[in-house]
N, C-alpha and C positions, 0 to 999 in steps of 0.2 A: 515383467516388473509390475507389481502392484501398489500403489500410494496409495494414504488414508487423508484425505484435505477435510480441515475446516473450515466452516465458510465458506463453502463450495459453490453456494446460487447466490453468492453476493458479486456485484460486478467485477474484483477481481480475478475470486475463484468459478466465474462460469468461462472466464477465458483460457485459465489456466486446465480446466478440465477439459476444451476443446484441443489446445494444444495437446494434453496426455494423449490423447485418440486418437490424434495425427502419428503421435510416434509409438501404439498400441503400447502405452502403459497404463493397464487397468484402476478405476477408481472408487474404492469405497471413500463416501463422506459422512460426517458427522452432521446432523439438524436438530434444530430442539422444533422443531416443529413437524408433527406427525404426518399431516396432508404432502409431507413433499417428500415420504421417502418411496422410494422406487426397489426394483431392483431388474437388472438386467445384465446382463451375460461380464460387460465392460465398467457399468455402474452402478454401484451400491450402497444405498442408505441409511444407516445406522443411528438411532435416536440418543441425544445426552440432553442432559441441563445441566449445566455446570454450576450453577447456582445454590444448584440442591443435591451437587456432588454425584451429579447420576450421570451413566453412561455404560451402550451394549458392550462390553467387550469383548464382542463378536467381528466388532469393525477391525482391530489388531489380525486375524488370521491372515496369515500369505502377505499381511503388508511390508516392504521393505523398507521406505521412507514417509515422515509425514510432511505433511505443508499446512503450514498454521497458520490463519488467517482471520480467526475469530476475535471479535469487539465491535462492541456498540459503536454505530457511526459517531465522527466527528462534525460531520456537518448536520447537529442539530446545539440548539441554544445552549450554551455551555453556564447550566442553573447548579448551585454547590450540589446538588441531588443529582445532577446529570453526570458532574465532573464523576462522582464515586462513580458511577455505571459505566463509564467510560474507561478509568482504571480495574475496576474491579472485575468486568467481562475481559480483559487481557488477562491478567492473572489467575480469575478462576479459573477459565479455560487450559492455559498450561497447567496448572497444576494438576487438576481432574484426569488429566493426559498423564503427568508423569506419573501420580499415585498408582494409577489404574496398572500401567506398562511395569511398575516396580514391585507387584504383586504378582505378577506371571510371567511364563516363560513367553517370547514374543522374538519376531523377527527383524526388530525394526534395528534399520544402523544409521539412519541418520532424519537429523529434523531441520528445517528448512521454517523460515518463524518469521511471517512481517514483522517491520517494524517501519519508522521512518526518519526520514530526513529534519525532520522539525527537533533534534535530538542535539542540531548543531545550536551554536549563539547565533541570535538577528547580527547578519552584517555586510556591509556593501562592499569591502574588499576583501575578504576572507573568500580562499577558494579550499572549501574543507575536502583531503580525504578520510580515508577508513582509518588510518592511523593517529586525528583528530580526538585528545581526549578531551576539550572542553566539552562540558554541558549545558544546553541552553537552562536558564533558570525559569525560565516560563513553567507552565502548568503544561503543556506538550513536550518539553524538554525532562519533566521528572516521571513522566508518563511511561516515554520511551523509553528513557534508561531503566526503570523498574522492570518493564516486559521484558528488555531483552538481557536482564539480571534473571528472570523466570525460565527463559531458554536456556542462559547456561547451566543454568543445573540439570538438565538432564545429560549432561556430560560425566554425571555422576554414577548414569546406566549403561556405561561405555556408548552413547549415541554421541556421532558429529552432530555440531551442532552450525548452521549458518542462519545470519541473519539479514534482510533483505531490507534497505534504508530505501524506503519508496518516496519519488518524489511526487508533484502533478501531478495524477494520473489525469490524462485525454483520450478520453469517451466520448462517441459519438451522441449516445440517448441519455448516458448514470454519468454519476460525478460531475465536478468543477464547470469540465466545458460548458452542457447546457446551459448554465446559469449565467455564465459569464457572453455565450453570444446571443442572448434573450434580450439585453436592452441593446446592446449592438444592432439586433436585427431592427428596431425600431427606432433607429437614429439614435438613440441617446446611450450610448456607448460612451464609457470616459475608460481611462486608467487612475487607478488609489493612489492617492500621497502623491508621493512627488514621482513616481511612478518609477525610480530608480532601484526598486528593490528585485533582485534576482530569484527567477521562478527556474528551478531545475526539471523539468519535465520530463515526460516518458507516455509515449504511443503507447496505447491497452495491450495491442497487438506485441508488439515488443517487451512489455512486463511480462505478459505470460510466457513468453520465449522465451527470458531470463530467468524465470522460479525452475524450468523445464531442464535449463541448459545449470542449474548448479546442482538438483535433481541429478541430471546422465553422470555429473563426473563429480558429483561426492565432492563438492568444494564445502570447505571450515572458514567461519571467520564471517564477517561483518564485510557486506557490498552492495557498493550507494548502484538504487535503480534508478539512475536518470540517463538522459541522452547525452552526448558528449558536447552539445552545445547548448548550456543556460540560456536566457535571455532576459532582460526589465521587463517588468510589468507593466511598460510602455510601449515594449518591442511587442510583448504579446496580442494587449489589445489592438495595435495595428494592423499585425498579422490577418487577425480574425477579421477586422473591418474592411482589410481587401480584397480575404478572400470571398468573402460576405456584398461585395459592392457597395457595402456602405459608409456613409461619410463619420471621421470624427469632430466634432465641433464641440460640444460641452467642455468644461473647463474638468482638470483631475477632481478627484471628488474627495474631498477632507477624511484626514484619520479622524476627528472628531464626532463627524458625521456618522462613519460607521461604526465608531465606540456605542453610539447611542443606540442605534439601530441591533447590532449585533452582541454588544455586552463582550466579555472577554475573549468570543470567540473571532473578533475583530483582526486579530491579530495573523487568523490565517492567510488574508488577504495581505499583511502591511510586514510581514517578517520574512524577510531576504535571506536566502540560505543557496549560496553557489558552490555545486559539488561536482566533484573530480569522476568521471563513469574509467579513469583509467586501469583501474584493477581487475575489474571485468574482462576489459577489451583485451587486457596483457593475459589473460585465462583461455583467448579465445573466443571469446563470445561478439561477435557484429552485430551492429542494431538495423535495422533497416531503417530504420527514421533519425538521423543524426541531426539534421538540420530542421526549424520549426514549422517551417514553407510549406511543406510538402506535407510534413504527418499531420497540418490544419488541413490542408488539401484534399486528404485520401478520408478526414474521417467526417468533414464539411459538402463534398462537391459529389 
């Protein structure tokens, strides 16, 4: 089996391309940047700009499925110029993909397309599944629903199309964790608001297992990456600060405080979204991290 990943050396997709390895499925990736392509017997690098509508369509040969992972991060200052760069690297990038595949003959039969969980409404009793059609109104709620409007069209190339609603992701060095047990580690560790907002998490380890495991068996349709047990924002921080040896004492730290500090992106930290991992599980799929204890544990200790 061969996959074509985007995004492939950003901390999702370097896990996810370890996992293909373990189960010898071959990887050509997409980079807009020249210095990182390679090529080797198992991985293969292929240059686009989706910007500029360019891409090898060399990378398509032998591939069967793709796994789509490209967009400018969201954890930088969400500036009106940024917000475009944010929407518009989702959308160019599938598009440039479907155009390219809809001009030639190709082998691909299914696409596999992050997306996220921020898709649902901020809310402290809502336990959302995939069957959920509210949308959050936020500016990451119309985000989401537009990307994964960009996926389903290539439904239009006879490809399955799944969509992967990621929660938290916990990384030991990239993403959320670092940042959050950085003032932990030096005593001054608090949790946001009122700290009752539901954070649906998911081990790095475990994500890539999951893009892997709907990859092996060709699953269609919309499913939330998180672990099967959410936790507050209060649960979290504790978490970390036990496993960490360190004390909490500061008081919660104001939504207003981080309005200021962060601007609209404020809202990562302060919007609750508790989701159902049971569709997954019902497919087959086990996490190895189901509880929060432990996958602080293995990616902290």
């Amino acid at each position: 089996m061969r996959v074509l990943i985007t995004g492939a050396t950003g901390l999702v997709g370097k896990a996810i391309v370890k996992q293909c390895h373990k189960k010898d499925i071959a990887v050509h990736y997409l980079t807009t940047s020249k210095s990182k392509l390679t090529t080797q017997e198992n991985y293969k690098g292929f240059y686009w700009n989706p910007s500029e509508n360019k891409i090898d369509t060399g990378c398509f040969e032998g591939v069967d499925a793709i796994i789509n992972l490209a967009g400018a991060t969201i954890s930088k200052r969400w500036t009106p110029s940024y917000k475009k760069a944010i929407l518009n690297s989702r959308l160019q990038s599938l598009n440039v993909l479907k155009e390219a595949l809809g001009k030639q003959n190709h082998s691909v039969k299914q696409l596999i397309s992050a997306s996220a969980i921020g898709i649902y409404p901020d809310s402290l009793t809502n336990y959302y599944d995939e069957n959920s059609t509210e949308v959050s109104s936020t500016f990451l709620g119309q985000v989401v629903s537009q990307w994964e409007a960009a996926a389903n069209a290539f439904t239009s190339l006879n490809i399955n199309v799944a969509k992967v609603r990621i929660g938290l992701v916990l990384d030991e060095t990239e993403g959320a964790l670092p940042q959050i047990v950085k003032p932990i580690g030096f005593g001054m560790g608090a949790a946001f608001g009122s700290g009752d907002q539901w954070q649906s998490w998911i081990h790095i380890t475990d994500l890539a297992r999951f893009f892997v495991y709907v990859l092996k068996y060709n699953l269609e349709g919309v499913y939330n990456a998180a672990a099967p047990n959410p936790v507050t924002n209060a649960e979290l921080t504790k978490v970390i600060a036990k496993t960490m040896y360190r004390p909490l004492w500061l008081p919660n730290i104001p939504k207003t405080v981080m309005k200021l500090v962060l601007g609209d992106m404020h809202i990562l930290l302060f919007e609750s979204q508790r989701v159902s991992a049971k569709k997954i599980e019902n497919k087959g799929f086990g996490f190895n991290y189901h509880h929060l204890q432990p996958a602080i544990e293995d990616l902290l200790q």
